[in-house]
Kinemage of the C-alpha trace (Angstrom):
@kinemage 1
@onewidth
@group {chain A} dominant
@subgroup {mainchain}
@vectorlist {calphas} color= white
{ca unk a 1} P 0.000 0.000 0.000
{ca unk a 2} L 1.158 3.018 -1.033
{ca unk a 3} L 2.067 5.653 1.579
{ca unk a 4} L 2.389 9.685 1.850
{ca unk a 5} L 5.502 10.473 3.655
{ca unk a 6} L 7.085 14.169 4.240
{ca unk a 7} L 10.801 14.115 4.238
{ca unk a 8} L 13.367 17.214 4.874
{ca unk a 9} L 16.393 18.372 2.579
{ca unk a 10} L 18.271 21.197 3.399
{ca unk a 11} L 15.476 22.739 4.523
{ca unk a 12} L 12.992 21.775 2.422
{ca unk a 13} L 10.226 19.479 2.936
{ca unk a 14} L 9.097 17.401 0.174
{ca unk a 15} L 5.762 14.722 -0.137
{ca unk a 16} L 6.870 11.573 -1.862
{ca unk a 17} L 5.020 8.436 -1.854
{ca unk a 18} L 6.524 5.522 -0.415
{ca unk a 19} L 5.388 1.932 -1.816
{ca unk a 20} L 6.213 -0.277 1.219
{ca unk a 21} L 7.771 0.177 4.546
{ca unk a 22} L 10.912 -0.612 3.368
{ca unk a 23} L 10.758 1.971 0.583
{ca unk a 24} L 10.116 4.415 3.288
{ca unk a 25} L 12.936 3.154 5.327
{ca unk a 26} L 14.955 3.577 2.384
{ca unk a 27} L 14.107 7.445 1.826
{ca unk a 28} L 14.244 8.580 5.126
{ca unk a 29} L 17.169 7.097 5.740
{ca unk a 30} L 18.796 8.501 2.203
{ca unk a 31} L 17.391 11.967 3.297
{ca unk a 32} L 19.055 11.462 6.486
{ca unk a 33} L 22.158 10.449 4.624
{ca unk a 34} L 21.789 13.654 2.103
{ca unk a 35} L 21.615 15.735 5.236
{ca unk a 36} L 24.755 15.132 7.493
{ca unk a 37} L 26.347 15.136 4.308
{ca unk a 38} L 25.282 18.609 3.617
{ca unk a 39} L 25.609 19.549 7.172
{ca unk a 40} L 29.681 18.432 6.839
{ca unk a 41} L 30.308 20.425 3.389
{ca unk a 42} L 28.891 23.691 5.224
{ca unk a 43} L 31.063 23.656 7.744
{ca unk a 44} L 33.680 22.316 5.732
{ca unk a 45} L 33.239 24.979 3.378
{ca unk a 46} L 31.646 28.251 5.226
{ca unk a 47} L 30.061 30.765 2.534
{ca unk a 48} L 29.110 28.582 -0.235
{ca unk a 49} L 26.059 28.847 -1.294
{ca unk a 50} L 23.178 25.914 -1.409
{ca unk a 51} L 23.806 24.681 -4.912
{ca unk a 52} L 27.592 24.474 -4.288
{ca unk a 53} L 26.963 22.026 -1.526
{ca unk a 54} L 24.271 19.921 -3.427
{ca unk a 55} L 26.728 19.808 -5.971
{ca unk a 56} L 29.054 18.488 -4.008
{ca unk a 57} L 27.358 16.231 -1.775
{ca unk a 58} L 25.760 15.041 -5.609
{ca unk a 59} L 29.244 14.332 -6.877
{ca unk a 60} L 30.347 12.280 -3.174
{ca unk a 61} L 27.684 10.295 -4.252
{ca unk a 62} L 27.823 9.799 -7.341
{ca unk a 63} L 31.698 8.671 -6.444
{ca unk a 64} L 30.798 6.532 -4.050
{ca unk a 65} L 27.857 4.510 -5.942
{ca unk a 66} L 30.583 3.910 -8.817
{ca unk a 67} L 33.129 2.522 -6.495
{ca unk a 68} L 30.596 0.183 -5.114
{ca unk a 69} L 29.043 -0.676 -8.594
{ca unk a 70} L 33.082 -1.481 -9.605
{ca unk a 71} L 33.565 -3.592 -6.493
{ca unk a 72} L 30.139 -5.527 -7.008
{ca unk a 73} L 31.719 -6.210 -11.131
{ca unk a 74} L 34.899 -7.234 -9.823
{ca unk a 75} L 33.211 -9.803 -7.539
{ca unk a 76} L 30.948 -10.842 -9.674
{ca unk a 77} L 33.846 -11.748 -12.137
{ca unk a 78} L 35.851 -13.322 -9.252
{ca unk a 79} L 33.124 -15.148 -8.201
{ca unk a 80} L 32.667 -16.495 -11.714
{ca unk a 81} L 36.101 -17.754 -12.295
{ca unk a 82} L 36.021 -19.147 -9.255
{ca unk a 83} L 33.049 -21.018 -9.659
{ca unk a 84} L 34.433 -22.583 -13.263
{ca unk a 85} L 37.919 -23.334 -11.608
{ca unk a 86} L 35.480 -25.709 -9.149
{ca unk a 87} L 33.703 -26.786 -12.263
{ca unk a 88} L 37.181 -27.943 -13.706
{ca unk a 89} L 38.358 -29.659 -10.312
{ca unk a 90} L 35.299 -31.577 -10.191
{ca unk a 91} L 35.777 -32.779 -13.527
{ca unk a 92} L 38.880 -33.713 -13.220
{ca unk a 93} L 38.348 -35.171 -9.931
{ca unk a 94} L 35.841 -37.338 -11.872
{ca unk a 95} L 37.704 -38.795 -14.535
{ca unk a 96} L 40.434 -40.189 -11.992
């Protein structure tokens, strides 16, 4: 069941509908996320303005989800030779 929820970013409330409880988990803990972030970059950088700081917590992110989308290939390939270097012990294993 769809739900109404109200969430806060930098400031700003916004009414987004949340499919399931654990899509609503999922925002409000993103929006959360979104603002410590934003909270760190203003004090890291006193005097910039709003769009600045989006900008840059937007490109942390962006960094971030790329490193984790590399590490999740890189497994998945790993995982995958590993899997056909069992698939070649076992055969071998069988022919003995």
């Amino acid at each position: 069941m769809e739900q109404r929820i109200t969430i806060r970013i930098a400031e700003r409330e916004y009414v987004l509908r949340a499919a399931t409880p654990e899509s609503e988990e999922l925002i409000r803990l993103a929006a959360a996320a979104i603002n410590r972030k934003i909270s760190a970059y203003t004090a890291k950088f006193p005097g910039k303005n709003m769009v600045d700081i989006l900008s840059f917590v937007a490109l942390n992110e962006s960094i971030g989800s790329i490193t984790l989308q590399r590490k999740v290939d890189s497994m998945q390939q790993e995982t995958a030779s590993l899997a056909q270097e069992l698939d070649t012990y076992l055969d071998n294993m069988e022919k003995k």
